[in-house]
C-alpha positions in Angstrom: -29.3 -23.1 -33.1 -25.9 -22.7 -34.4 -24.6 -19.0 -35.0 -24.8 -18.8 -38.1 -28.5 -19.9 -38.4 -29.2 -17.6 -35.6 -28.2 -14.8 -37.6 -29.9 -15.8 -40.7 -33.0 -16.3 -38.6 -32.5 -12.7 -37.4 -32.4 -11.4 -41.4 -35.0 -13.2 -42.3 -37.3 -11.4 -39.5 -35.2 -7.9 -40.3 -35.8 -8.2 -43.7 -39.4 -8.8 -43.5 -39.9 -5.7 -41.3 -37.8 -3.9 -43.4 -37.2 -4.9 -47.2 -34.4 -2.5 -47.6 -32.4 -2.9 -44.8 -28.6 -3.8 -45.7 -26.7 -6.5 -43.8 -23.5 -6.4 -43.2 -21.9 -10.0 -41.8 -18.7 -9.9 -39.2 -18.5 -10.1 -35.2 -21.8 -9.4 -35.1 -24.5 -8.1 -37.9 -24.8 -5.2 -38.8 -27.4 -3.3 -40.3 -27.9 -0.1 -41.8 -31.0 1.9 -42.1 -32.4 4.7 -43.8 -32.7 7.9 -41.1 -36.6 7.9 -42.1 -37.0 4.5 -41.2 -35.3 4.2 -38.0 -37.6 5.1 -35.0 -40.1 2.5 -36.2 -37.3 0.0 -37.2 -36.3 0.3 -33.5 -39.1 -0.2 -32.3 -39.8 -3.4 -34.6 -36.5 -4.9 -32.9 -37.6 -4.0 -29.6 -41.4 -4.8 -30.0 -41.3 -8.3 -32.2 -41.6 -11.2 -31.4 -38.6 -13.3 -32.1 -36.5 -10.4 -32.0 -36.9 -8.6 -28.9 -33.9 -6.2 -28.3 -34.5 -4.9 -25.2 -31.2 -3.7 -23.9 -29.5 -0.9 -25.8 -26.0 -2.1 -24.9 -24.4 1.5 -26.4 -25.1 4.2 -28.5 -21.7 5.2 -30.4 -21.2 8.5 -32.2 -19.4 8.7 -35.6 -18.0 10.7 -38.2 -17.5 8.8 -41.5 -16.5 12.0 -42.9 -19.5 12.2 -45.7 -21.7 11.5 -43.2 -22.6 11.8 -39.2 -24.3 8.9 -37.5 -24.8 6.7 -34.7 -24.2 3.1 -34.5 -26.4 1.4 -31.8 -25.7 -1.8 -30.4 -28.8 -3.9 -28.9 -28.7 -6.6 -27.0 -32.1 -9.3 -26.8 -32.3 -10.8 -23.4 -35.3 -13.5 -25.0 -32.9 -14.7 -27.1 -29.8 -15.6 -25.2 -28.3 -12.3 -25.3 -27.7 -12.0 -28.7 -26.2 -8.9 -30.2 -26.9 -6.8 -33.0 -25.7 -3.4 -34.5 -27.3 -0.8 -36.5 -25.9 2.0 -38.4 -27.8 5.2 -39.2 -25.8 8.1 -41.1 -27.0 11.1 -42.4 -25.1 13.4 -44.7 -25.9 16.9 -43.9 -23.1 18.2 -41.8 -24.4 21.7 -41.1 -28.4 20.3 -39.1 -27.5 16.7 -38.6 -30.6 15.1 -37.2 -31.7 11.3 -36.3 -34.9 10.3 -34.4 -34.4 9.5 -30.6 -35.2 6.6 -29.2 -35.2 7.4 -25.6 -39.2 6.7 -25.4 -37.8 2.8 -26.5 -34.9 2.9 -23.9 -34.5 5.1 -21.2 -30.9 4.6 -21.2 -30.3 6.5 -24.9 -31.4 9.8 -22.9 -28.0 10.7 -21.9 -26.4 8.5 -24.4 -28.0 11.0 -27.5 -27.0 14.0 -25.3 -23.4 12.6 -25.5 -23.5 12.1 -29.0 -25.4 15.8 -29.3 -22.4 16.9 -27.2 -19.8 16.1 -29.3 -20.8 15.6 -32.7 -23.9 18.5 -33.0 -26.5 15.7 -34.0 -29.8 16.4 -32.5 -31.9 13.8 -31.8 -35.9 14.3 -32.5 -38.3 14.1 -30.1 -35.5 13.6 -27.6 -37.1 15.7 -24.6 -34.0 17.8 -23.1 -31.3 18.3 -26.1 -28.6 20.2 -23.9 -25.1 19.3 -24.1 -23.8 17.4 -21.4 -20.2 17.1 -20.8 -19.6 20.6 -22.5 -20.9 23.6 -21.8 -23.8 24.7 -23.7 -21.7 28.1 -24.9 -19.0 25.8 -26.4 -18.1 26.6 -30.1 -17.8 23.3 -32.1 -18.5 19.6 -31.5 -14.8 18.2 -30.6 -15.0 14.4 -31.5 -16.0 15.6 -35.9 -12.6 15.0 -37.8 -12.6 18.6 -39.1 -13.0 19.9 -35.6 -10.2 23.0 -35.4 -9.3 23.5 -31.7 -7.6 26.7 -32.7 -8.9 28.9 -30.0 -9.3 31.9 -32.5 -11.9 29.7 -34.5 -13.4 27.9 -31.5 -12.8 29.9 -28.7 -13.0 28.2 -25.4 -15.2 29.9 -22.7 -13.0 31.6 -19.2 -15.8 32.9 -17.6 -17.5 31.7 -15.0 -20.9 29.3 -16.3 -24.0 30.6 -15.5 -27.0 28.2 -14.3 -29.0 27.6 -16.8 -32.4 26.4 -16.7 -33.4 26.7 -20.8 -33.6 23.2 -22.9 -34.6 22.5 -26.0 -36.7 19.9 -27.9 -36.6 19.2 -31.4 -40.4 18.3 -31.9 -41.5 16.9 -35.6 -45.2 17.5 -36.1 -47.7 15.2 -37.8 -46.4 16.7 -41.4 -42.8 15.6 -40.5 -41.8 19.2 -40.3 -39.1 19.8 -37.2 -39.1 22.6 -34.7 -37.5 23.9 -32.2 -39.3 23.8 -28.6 -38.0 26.0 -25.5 -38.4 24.3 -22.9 -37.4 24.3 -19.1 -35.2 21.8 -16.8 -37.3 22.8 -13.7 -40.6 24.4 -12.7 -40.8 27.9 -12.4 -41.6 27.8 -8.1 -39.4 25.0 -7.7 -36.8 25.6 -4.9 -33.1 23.9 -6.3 -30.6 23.0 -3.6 -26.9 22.2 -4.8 -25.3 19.0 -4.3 -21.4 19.1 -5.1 -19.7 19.6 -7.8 -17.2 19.0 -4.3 -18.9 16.5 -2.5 -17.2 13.1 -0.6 -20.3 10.8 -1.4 -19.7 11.9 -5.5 -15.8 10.1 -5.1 -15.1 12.7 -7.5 -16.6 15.7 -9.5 -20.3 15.9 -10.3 -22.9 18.6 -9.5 -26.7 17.3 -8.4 -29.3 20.0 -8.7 -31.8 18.7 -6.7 -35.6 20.3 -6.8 -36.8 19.5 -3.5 -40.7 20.0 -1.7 -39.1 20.7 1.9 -37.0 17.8 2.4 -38.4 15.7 -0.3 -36.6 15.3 -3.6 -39.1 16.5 -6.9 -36.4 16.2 -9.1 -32.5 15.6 -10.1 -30.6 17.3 -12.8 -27.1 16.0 -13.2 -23.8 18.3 -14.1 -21.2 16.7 -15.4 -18.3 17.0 -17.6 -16.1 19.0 -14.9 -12.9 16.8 -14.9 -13.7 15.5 -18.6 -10.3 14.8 -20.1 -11.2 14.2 -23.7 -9.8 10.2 -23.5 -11.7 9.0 -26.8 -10.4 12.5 -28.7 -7.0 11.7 -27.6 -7.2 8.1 -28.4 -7.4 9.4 -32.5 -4.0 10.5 -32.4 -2.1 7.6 -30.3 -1.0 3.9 -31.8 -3.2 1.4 -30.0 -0.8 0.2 -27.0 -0.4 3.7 -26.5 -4.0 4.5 -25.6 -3.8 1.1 -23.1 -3.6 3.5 -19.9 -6.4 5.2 -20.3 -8.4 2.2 -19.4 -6.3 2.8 -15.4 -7.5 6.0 -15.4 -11.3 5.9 -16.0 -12.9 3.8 -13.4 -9.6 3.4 -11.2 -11.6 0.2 -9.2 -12.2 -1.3 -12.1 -8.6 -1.1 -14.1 -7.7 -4.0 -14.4 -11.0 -5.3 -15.9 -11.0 -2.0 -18.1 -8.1 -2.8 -19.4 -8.2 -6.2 -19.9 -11.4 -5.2 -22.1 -9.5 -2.8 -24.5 -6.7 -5.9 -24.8 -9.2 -8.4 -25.7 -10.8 -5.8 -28.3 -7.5 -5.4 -30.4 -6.4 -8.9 -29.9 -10.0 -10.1 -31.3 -9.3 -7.7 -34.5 -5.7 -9.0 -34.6 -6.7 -13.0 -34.1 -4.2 -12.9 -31.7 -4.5 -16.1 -29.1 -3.1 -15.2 -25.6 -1.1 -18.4 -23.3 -2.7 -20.0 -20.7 -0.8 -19.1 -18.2 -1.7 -14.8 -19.3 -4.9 -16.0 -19.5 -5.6 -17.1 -15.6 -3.4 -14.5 -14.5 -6.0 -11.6 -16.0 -8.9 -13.4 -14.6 -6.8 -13.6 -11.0 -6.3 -9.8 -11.4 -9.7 -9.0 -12.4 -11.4 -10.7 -9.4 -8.9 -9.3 -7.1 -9.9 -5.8 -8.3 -13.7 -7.0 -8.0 -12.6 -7.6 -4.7 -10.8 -4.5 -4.0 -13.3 -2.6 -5.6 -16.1 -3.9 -3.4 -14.2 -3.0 -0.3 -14.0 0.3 -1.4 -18.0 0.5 -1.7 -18.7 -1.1 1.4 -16.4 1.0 3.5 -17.3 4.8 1.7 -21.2 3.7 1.9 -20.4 2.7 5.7 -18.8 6.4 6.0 -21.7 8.2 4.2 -23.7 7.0 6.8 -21.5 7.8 9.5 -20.3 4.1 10.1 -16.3 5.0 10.7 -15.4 1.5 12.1 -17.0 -0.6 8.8 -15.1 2.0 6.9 -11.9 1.4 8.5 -12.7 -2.4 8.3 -13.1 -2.7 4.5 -10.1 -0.4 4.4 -8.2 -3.2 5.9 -8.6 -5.9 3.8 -8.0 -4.0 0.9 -4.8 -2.9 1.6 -4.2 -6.4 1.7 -5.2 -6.4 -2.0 -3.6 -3.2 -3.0 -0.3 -4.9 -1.8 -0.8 -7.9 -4.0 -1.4 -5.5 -6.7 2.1 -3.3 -5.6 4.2 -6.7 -5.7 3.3 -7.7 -8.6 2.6 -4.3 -10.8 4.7 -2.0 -9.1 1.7 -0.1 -8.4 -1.5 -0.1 -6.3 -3.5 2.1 -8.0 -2.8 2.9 -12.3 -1.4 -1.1 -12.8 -0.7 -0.9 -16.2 -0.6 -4.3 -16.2 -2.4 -5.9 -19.4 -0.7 -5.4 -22.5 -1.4 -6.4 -26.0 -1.0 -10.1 -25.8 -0.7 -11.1 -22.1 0.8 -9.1 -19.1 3.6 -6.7 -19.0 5.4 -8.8 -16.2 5.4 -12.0 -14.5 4.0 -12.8 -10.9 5.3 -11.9 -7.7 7.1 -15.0 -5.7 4.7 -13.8 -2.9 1.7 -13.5 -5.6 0.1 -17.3 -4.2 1.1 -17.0 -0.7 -0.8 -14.0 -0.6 -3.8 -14.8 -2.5 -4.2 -17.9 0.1 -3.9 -15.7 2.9 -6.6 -13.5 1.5 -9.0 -16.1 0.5 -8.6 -17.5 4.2 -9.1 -15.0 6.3 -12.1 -13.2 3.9 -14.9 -15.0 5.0 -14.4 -14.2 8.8 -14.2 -10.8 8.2 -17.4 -10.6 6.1 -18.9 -12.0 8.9 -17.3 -9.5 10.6 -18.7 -6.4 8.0 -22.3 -7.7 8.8 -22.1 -7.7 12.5 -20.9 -4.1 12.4 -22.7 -2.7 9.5 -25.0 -4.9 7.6 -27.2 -6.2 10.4 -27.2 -2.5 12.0 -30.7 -1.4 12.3 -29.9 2.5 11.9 -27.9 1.0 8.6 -31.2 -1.1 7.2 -33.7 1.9 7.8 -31.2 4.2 6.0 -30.9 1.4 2.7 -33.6 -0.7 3.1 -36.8 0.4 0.8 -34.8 3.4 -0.2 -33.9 4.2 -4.2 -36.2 2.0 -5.8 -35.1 0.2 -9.1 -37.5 -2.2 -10.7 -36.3 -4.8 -12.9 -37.7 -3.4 -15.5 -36.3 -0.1 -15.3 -32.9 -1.5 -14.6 -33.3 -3.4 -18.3 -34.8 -0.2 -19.7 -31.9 2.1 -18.5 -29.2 -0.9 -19.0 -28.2 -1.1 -15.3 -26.0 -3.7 -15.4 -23.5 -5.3 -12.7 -24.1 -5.1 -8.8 -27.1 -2.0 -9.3 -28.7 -4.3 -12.1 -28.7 -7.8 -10.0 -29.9 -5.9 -6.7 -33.1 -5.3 -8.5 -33.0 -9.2 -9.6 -31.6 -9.0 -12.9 -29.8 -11.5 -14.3 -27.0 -9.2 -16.2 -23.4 -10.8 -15.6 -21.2 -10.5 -18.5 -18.8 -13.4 -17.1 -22.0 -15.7 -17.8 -24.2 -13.8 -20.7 -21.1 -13.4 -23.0 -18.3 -15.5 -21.2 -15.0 -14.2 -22.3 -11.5 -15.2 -21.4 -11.6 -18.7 -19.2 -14.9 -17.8 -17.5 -17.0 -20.6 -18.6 -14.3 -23.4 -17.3 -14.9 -21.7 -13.8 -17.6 -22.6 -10.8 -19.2 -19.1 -9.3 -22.8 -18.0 -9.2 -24.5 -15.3 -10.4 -25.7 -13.2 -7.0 -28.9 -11.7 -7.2 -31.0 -9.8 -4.8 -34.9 -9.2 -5.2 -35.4 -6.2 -2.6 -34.7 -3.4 -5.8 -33.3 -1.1 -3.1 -30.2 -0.2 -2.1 -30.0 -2.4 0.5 -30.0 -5.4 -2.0 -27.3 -3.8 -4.1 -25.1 -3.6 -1.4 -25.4 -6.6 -0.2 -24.9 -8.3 -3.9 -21.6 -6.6 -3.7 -20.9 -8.3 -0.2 -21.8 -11.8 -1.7 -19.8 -11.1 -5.0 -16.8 -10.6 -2.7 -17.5 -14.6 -1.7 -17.8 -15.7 -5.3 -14.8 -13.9 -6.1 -12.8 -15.6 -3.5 -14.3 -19.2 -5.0 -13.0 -18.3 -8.6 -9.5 -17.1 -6.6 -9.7 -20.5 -4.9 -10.3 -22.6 -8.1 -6.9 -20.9 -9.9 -4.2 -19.8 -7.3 -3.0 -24.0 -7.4 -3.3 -24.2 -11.1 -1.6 -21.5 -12.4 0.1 -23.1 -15.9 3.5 -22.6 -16.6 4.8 -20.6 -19.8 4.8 -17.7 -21.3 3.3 -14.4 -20.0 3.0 -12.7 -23.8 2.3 -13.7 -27.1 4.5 -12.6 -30.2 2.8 -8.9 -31.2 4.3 -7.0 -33.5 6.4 -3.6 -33.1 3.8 -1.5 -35.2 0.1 -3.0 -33.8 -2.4 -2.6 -37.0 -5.8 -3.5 -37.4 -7.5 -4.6 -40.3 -10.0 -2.1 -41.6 -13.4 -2.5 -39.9 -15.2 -2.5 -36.5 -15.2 -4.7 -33.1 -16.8 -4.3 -30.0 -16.0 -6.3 -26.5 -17.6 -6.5 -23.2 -16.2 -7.3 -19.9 -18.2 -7.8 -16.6 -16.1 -4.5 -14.6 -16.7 -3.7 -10.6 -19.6 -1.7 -11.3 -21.0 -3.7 -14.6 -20.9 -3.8 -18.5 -18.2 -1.7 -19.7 -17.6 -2.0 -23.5 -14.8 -1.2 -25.9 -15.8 0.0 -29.6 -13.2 0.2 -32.4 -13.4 1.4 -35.6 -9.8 1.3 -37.7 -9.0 2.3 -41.4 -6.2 -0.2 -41.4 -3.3 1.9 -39.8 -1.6 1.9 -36.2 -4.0 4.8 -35.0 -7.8 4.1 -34.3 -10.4 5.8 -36.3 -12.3 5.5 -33.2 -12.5 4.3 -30.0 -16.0 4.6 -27.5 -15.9 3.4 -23.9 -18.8 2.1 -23.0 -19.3 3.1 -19.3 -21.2 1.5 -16.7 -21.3 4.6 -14.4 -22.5 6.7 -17.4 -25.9 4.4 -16.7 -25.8 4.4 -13.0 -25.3 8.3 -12.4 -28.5 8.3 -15.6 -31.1 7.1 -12.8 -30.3 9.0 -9.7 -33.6 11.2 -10.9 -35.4 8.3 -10.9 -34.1 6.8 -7.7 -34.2 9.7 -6.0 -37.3 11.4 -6.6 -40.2 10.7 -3.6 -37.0 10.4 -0.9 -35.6 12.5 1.8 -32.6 14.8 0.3 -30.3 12.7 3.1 -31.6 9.6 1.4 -29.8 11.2 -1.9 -26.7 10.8 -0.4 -27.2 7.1 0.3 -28.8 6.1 -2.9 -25.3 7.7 -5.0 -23.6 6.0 -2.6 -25.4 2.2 -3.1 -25.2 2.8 -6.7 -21.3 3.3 -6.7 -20.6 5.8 -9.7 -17.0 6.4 -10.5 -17.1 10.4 -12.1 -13.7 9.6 -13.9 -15.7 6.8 -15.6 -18.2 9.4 -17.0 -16.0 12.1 -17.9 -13.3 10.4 -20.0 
């Protein structure tokens, strides 16, 4: 079926649930619903057959100034990953309130606290309505355009926070009246040990309040928000290649793919074709930092579990990477190296030489990393079985990339929605079936191999030509919205833009994969040992500065 009768044949089956939805034809549809109709419209998308949108790829908070309002992208896996948007806006600014569909997808859970967080909408029926990021005595909801940061009108809290153990539920009765229900994170007897907000297994700042029954884990409450720098606020105020390094700066072992992301997003709005020779050079880069990324997981999940000679060993062969990165970048960490239209510079003399030498010597020391780690019994008892994630769950709560394919689901961006030159190159999708974090690691491990075929399939055929297209000196978007997906180290991460035709966004949303991953550790936790909690972060492979941008 052709696109354009696949999207009439979604109409036709919106329309019929819902006469008065309004469709709205670009990237991808759009539709906009009535507030009163939307809980049961999403579960018609999700429920129907024909439809089935069973991912909820991202749940973006707006302010359209005479209105607040969410737009939802969805994602049906039946019918080959098609996409879909829906906008729901309400106009009262002082109680803004939308249903929550976090009984539909577990994933909008933290996604509506987010949203709560920033903007003050609360969601109905959502069953824990604290802020997230923020603390819950913070004056105003930053991300609203009339948001005053003057600290006389919205003071910002010096004290120290105090553990707090008080939700809220906004609860609509059978009448449709809305109420406010107290509520409580844990049970009153439940003993709450204290995992971070310094810990080395986190790889950065996040608090786990862990309810435990001796050494078992009841329950997980995650903190977060402690090193949140306000990237999306501070994107509102910057021209659009100025916000580029923020993409370096949120998931760090995913940068280049980040950033690649946000590139293709404003090129897509600009219809700006990228060479050839820009082209395979990002793809090179972003497998390289798969690869480097990887290494990272395997050697700090090694150390977790006390394994310092895999750890040094992955350490090892990414410095190999990092110096490919140097050479070429001038940097082995923050590259900065896709621009608007291409890359910023041209390849290292050494660039091929040392992409051959890594490719060559990679499989040897895998086999290597399983001798000393993988194939270690004490290893297998600590991650086999341990931090179970069904399939289902990991479609429910949208856990995409390694996490998502460890519990055998087929999720990979560079296949679902190829993007760049993906789908002219020869790799396979790894999947694992054990749903543990065993198999998660271990799809990591075997991504490292397919990374090194795509590597091998480029580094001879590198075009000549030029490195950047023609952009202009003042980047503008035409007024309107785009969204773009790339397949990042640790999964799906997404880039939403919103412009009103000048050089500054009206809004930007990152879409982070680690916001997911970090949204199951109660899940994947709870029935395990509190040393298993460790392990199970750990297999999952957060990045905080990915949550807290």
């Amino acid at each position: 079926m052709e696109p354009r009768d696949k999207m009439s044949d979604i109409k036709e089956k919106i329309s019929s649930i819902l006469p008065g939805a309004v469709f709205t034809e670009g990237e991808t549809l759009m539709v906009t619903v009535e507030e009163k109709d939307w809980h049961s419209f999403a579960e018609a998308l999700k429920e129907t057959r024909g439809l089935e949108f069973d991912v909820l790829t991202a749940v973006v908070g707006m302010d359209w100034k005479d209105s607040l309002g969410v737009v939802y992208y969805l994602t049906s896996t039946s019918r080959n990953w098609e996409v879909i948007s829906v906008k729901v806006a309400v106009a009262d600014r002082e109680n803004p309130m939308i249903h929550s569909v976090s009984d539909l997808w577990k994933v909008a859970n933290f996604q509506e606290r987010e949203v709560f967080d920033f903007y003050g909408i609360k969601f109905i029926n959502h069953p824990d309505m604290r802020r997230f990021f923020l603390r819950n005595d913070w004056k105003g909801y930053p991300l609203r355009k009339d948001y005053d940061a003057d600290p006389k009108l919205n003071p910002i809290p010096a004290e120290d926070e105090q553990n707090e153990d008080d939700t809220v539920s906004y609860v609509e009765d059978a009448s449709g009246k809305v109420k406010a229900v107290p509520g409580k994170v844990f049970e009153e007897d439940d003993y709450v040990v204290n995992i971070g907000p310094q810990h080395p297994s986190t790889h950065g700042v996040m608090r786990f309040r862990a309810a435990v029954d001796g050494e078992t884990v009841k329950k997980v409450d995650v903190v977060s928000g402690y090193i949140h720098r306000g990237i999306e606020k501070l994107c509102e105020g910057m021209t659009y290649p100025q916000i580029l390094h923020f993409t370096d700066r949120m998931d760090y072992m995913s940068a280049h793919q980040n950033r690649h992301c946000l590139c293709m997003c404003i090129e897509k709005a600009m219809g700006l074709e990228i060479p050839r020779r820009a082209e395979v050079i990002r793809v090179m880069m972003d497998e390289l930092m798969r690869i480097s990324s990887h290494l990272l997981s395997f050697g700090c999940t090694a150390m977790d579990l006390g394994a310092t000679t895999a750890f040094f060993y992955g350490f090892r062969e990414r410095e190999m990477v990092l110096d490919i990165f140097e050479k070429t970048c001038g940097a082995r960490m923050s590259m900065n190296y896709n621009v608007i239209g291409g890359v910023i510079a041209d390849l290292h003399p050494d660039f091929v030489k040392d992409v051959k030498e890594l490719i060559r010597i990679m499989p040897e020391r895998l086999k290597e990393y399983h001798k000393v780690f993988s194939g270690n019994l004490i290893a297998k008892n600590r991650l086999k079985k341990v931090g179970h994630l069904s399939k289902e769950d990991a479609i429910n709560y949208a856990i995409t990339g390694p996490s998502g394919r460890g519990s055998n689901w087929s999720c990979d961006c560079r296949k679902k929605h190829p993007y760049s030159i993906y789908s002219e190159l020869d790799f396979e999708e790894v999947l694992e079936t054990g749903c543990d974090s065993y198999s998660r690691y271990m799809v990591r491990m075997k991504e490292i191999e397919q990374s090194c075929k795509i590597l091998e399939q480029l580094v001879d055929r590198i075009p000549e030509g030029d490195i950047r297209a023609q952009v202009p000196k003042v980047v503008k978007l035409p007024a309107g919205n785009w969204y773009q997906q790339v397949e990042a180290s640790r999964g799906t991460f997404g880039v939403y833009i919103e412009s009103d035709g000048g050089k500054n966004p009206y809004r930007v949303h990152f879409q982070s994969p680690c916001f997911n991953l970090v949204g199951v550790m109660d899940l994947t936790c709870s029935g395990y040992m509190i040393a298993d909690l460790i392990t199970i972060g750990a297999a999952l492979d957060f990045v905080i500065p990915d949550i807290d941008r």
